[in-house]
C-alpha positions as CSV (number, residue, x, y, z in Angstrom):
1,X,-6.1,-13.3,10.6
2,X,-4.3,-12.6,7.3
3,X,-0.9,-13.6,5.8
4,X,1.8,-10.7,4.9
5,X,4.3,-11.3,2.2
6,X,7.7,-9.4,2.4
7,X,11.0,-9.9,0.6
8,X,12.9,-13.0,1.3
9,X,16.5,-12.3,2.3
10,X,19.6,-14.7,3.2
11,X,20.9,-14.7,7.0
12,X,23.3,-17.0,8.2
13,X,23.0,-19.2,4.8
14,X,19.6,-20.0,4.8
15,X,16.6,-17.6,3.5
16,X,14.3,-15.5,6.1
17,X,11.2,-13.5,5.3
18,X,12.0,-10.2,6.0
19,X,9.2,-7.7,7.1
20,X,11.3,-4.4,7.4
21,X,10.1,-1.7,6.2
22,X,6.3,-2.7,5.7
23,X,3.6,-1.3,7.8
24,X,0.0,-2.2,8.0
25,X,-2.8,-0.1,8.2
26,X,-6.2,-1.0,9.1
27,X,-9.9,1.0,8.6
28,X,-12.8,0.6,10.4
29,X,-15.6,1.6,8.1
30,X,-19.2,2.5,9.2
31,X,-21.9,-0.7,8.0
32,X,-23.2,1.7,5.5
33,X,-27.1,1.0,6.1
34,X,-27.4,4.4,6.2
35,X,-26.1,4.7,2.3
36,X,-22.2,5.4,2.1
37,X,-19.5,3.1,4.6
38,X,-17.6,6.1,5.7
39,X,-14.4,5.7,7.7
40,X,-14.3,5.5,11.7
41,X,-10.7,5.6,12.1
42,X,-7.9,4.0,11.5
43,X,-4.6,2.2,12.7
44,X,-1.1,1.9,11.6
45,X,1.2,-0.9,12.8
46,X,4.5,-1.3,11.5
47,X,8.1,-0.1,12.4
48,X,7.7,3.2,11.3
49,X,5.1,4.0,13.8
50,X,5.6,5.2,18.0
51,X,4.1,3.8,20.9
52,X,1.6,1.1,21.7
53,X,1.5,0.2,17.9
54,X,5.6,-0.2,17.7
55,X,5.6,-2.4,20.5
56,X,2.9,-4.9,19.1
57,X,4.3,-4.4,15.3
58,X,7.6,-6.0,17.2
59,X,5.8,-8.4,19.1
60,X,4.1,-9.8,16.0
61,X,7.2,-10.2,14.4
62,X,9.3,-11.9,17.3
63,X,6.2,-14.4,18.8
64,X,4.1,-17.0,15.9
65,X,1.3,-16.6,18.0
66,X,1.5,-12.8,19.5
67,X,-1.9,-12.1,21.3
68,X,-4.3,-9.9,20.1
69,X,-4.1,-6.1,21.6
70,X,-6.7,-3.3,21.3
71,X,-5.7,0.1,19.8
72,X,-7.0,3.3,19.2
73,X,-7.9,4.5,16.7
74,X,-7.0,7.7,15.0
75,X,-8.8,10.6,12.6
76,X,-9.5,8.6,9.4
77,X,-10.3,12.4,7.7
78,X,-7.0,11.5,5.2
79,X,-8.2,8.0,4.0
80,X,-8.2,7.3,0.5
81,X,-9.8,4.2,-1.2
């Protein structure tokens, strides 16, 4: 669990966190016993992404307490630390 800070913005007189246009992405690195942690894969959520990882980005945003959801993940070949 981790908090995510976006840009506060006025609707309907009062102030609202607005998440629009931020995107998360998480890596799964190996343990590194064997020397190096090298990346696994990844994930992207966020409403620039498609499919399963859309529908939870919105879900996080419109429920407090969204459940969890499993994703896979994709070629982490382009990660950069």
């Amino acid at each position: 669990m981790f908090n995510l800070h976006g840009r506060e913005t006025t609707c309907g007189g009062r102030d609202v966190l607005s998440l629009t246009g931020l995107s998360v992405e998480l890596v799964v690195l190996s343990d590194g016993l064997l020397g190096i942690s090298e990346p696994l894969g990844r994930v992207t959520l966020g409403g620039h992404v498609t499919g399963a990882e859309f529908s939870h980005w919105n879900e996080l945003l419109a429920v407090r307490n969204a459940p969890a959801r499993w994703h896979t993940l994709q070629d982490a070949a382009h990660f950069s630390e």
